[in-house]
Every structure is written in structure tokens, then in C-alpha cells.
N, C-alpha and C positions, 0 to 999 in steps of 0.2 A: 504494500500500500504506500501512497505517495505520503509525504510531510502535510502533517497538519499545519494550516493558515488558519490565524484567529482574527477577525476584521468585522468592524459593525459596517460595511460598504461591499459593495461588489456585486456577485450574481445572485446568489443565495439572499442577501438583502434586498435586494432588487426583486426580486421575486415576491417575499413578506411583503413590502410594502405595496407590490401592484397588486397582490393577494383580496386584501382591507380596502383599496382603493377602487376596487371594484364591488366593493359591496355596496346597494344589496341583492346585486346581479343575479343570481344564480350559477349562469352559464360563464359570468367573468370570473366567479369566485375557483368555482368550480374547475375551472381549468388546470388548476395549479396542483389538484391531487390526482392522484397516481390512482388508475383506476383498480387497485388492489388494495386502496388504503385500510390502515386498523385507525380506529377513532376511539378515546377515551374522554370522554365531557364529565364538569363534576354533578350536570342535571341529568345524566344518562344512565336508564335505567339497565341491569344486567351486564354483560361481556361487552368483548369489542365489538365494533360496529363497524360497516362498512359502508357506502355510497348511498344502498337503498335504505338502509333506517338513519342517518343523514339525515335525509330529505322527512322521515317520519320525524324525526325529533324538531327540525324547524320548524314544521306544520304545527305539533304541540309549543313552542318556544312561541308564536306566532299569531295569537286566532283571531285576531283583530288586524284585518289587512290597513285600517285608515290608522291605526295606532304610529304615533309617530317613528321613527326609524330613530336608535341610537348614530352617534358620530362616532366612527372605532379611530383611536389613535395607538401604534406601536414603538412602546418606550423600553429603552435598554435594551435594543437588538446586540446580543454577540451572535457569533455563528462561527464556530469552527468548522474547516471544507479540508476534503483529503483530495486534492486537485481538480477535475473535472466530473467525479465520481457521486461521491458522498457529502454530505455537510448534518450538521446539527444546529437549528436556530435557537436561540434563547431570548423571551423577549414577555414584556406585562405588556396587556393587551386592555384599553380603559374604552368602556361602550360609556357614553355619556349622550342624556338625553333629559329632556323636561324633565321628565319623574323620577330621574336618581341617576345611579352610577356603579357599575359594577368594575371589579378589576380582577384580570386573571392573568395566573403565569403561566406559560404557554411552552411547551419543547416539542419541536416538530426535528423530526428525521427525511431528509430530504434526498431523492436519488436525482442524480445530474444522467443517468448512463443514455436517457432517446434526446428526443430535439429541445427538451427543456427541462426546466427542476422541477423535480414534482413531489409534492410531501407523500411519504411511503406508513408514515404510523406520526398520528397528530395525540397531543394530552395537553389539555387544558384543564387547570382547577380554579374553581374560583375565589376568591381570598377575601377574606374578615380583618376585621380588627383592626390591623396596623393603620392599613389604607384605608378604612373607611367600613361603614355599614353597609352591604350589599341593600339595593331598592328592587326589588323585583319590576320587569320591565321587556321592553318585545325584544325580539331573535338580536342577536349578535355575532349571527352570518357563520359561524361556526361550522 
């Protein structure tokens, strides 16, 4: 395996942020996983998950289509990348919106090896206390 690079910029970064930036796409967001992804959410119910309960779980995260959309912003990206191959993102992910604010830390596993990065196994949890009181509130594109 090639030398690890550790860098909050590049491809792998670059990928994170068009990720967010396209939400709340579906089909923008959506590009960016690898169509064998493992998904761990901390509202997720049971095992890993894959593509089609994804999509069940934002339907539940969701049920009010006029409900305003949070704003996602991604703070403290590191991302260690083993050349053109592999990378690992690290990063808090803050949905803000009228009715509150959630924040979660977030490690995605990201394969570089077809024509673009794609996350291979995403974990998100969502975090109390320090940062704040979780406000329950609509989908956060996850």
C-alpha cells in the first residue's frame, strides 16, 4: 500500500464537500456512494444498511415535505488517503435550521479505485452535551 497523506484539501475533501453541497438532491447526494455501501446512523434502526433502507430511513427522517430543509455545514475535515486508492474522512457535520441544531461526527471510508471517490461504509453518530442539545428536526441528507 502506498504512504499515507493527511490533508483537510484535495480529492477526498473535495468530494465531502460537493457531497453536502448537493443536498437535498437525492441523485446529487447520492452519487458519491458506492453502490455497495454499509451505513451506520445513530436514528437507525437494527444492522447495517444499504442504499434501499437509505432511502426508507429518509422517508421516516422526512414526513413533512414543506418542512423547512436544514443548512449542512462540514467542520474539521481531516482525511487520511493511501494514494489514489483509499482515504478515510473525519469530519462534524452541523444541520442547522429554524427549529434547532443537530451535530454529528461522521467517518466515512472512501474507495478512489472507478472514475471517482465513493464512500464504501459511512457512521454517523449524533452528539449531546458538549455541542449542544440535539432539537429534533427534518432529514439531514444522510
Amino acid at each position: 500500500m502506498s504512504a499515507r497523506t493527511r490533508e483537510n484539501d484535495g480529492p477526498v475533501a473535495a468530494a465531502v464537500r460537493a457531497m453536502y453541497a448537493a443536498y437535498p438532491d437525492p441523485a446529487g447526494f447520492d452519487v458519491h456512494l458506492h453502490p455497495q455501501i454499509t451505513i451506520w446512523e445513530s436514528d437507525q434502526p437494527g444492522p447495517l444498511i444499504g442504499l434501499d433502507e437509505l432511502t426508507a430511513l429518509r422517508d421516516r427522517r422526512s414526513p413533512d415535505e414543506a418542512a423547512p430543509r436544514p443548512t449542512l455545514s462540514v467542520e474539521d475535515l481531516l482525511v487520511d488517503r493511501w494514494g489514489e486508492t483509499a482515504a478515510v474522512a473525519r469530519y462534524v457535520l452541523r444541520a442547522s435550521a429554524p427549529d434547532g441544531e443537530l451535530t454529528f461526527r461522521v467517518s466515512d471510508v472512501w474507495d478512489g479505485a472507478g472514475d471517482r471517490w465513493q464512500i464504501v461504509h459511512h457512521h454517523a453518530e449524533q452528539l449531546a452535551g458538549a455541542i449542544g442539545t440535539p432539537v429534533p428536526m427534518a432529514d439531514t441528507g444522510q
